[in-house]
N, C-alpha and C positions, 0 to 999 in steps of 0.2 A: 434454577437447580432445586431451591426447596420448595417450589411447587410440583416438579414432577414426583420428588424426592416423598410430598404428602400424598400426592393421587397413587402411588405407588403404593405406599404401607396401607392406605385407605381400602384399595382393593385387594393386598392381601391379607387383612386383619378380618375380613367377612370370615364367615362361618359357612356361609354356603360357597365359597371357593375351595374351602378344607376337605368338607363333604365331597365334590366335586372331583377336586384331586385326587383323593381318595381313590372315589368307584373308575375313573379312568386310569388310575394304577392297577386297580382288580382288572380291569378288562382286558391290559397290556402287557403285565408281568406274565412269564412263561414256568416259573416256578408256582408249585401249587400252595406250598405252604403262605410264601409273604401274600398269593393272594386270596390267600383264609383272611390274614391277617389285617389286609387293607378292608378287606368288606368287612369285616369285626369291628373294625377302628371306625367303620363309617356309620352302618347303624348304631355303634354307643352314640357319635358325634353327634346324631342327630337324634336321640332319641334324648340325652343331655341337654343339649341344644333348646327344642323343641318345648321342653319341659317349663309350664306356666309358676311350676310352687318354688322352683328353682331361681327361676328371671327373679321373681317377687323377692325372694328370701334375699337374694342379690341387692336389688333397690332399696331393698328397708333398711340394711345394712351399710348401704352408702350414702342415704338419706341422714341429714340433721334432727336431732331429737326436736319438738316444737319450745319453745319457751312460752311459760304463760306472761300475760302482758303485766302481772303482777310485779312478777319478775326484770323486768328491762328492765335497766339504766337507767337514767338520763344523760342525755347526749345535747351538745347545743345546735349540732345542724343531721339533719337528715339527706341524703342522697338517693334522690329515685333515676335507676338507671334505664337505658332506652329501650323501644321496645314497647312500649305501651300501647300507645295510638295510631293511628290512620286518617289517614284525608282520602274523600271523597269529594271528587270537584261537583258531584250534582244536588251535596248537601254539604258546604261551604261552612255554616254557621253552628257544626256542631262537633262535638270531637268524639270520634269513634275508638274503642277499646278492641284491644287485640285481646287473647289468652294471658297477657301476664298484666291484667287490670289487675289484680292485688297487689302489684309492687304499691303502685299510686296509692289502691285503699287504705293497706294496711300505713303506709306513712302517715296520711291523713288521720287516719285512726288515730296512732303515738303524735299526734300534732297536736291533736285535741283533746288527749287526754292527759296535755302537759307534760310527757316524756322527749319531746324535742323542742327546742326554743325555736328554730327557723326550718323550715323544709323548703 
């Protein structure tokens, strides 16, 4: 049930299903006014939407301020979560980094500059 229950909200929480619904309510409503209204409602939709200074202004705002390492704590253990690495069976003896190789560095980093006692 709460799998169907998430593919459900997943699909309609898109923004291009909104848009969508939208302009097929413009094309189907037989009153002219609500379908000014749906096409009004669909280019803001996507013109909001679409909009890069928007997303951004979005991200930075939900984004964490950076801490300088001046700053940290100290803590006695560090926890580097998964996600990091990769195995490749045609090179066996060496550990490959995904996109979130700063988790590991940055621990490493407060390892060795005596803000963690164990990592």
């Amino acid at each position: 049930m709460f799998f169907i229950l998430s593919k459900t909200l997943d699909f309609l929480l898109i923004p291009t299903v909104w848009v969508l619904l939208l302009l097929f309510l413009a094309l189907f409503l037989k009153s002219v006014k609500w379908r000014r209204i749906s096409l009004i409602s669909a280019v803001l939709l996507v013109l909001l939407l679409s909009n890069s200074f928007l997303s951004n202004m979005a991200w930075y705002a939900w984004e964490c301020r950076p801490v300088p390492v001046s700053e940290v704590a100290h803590y006695d253990v560090a926890v580097v979560l998964t996600g990091v690495t990769t195995y490749h069976p045609a090179i066996p003896d060496r550990v490959h980094t995904n996109k979130g190789a700063d988790r590991l560095l940055h621990t490493l980093q407060l390892y060795r500059l005596g803000k963690v006692k164990k990592s």
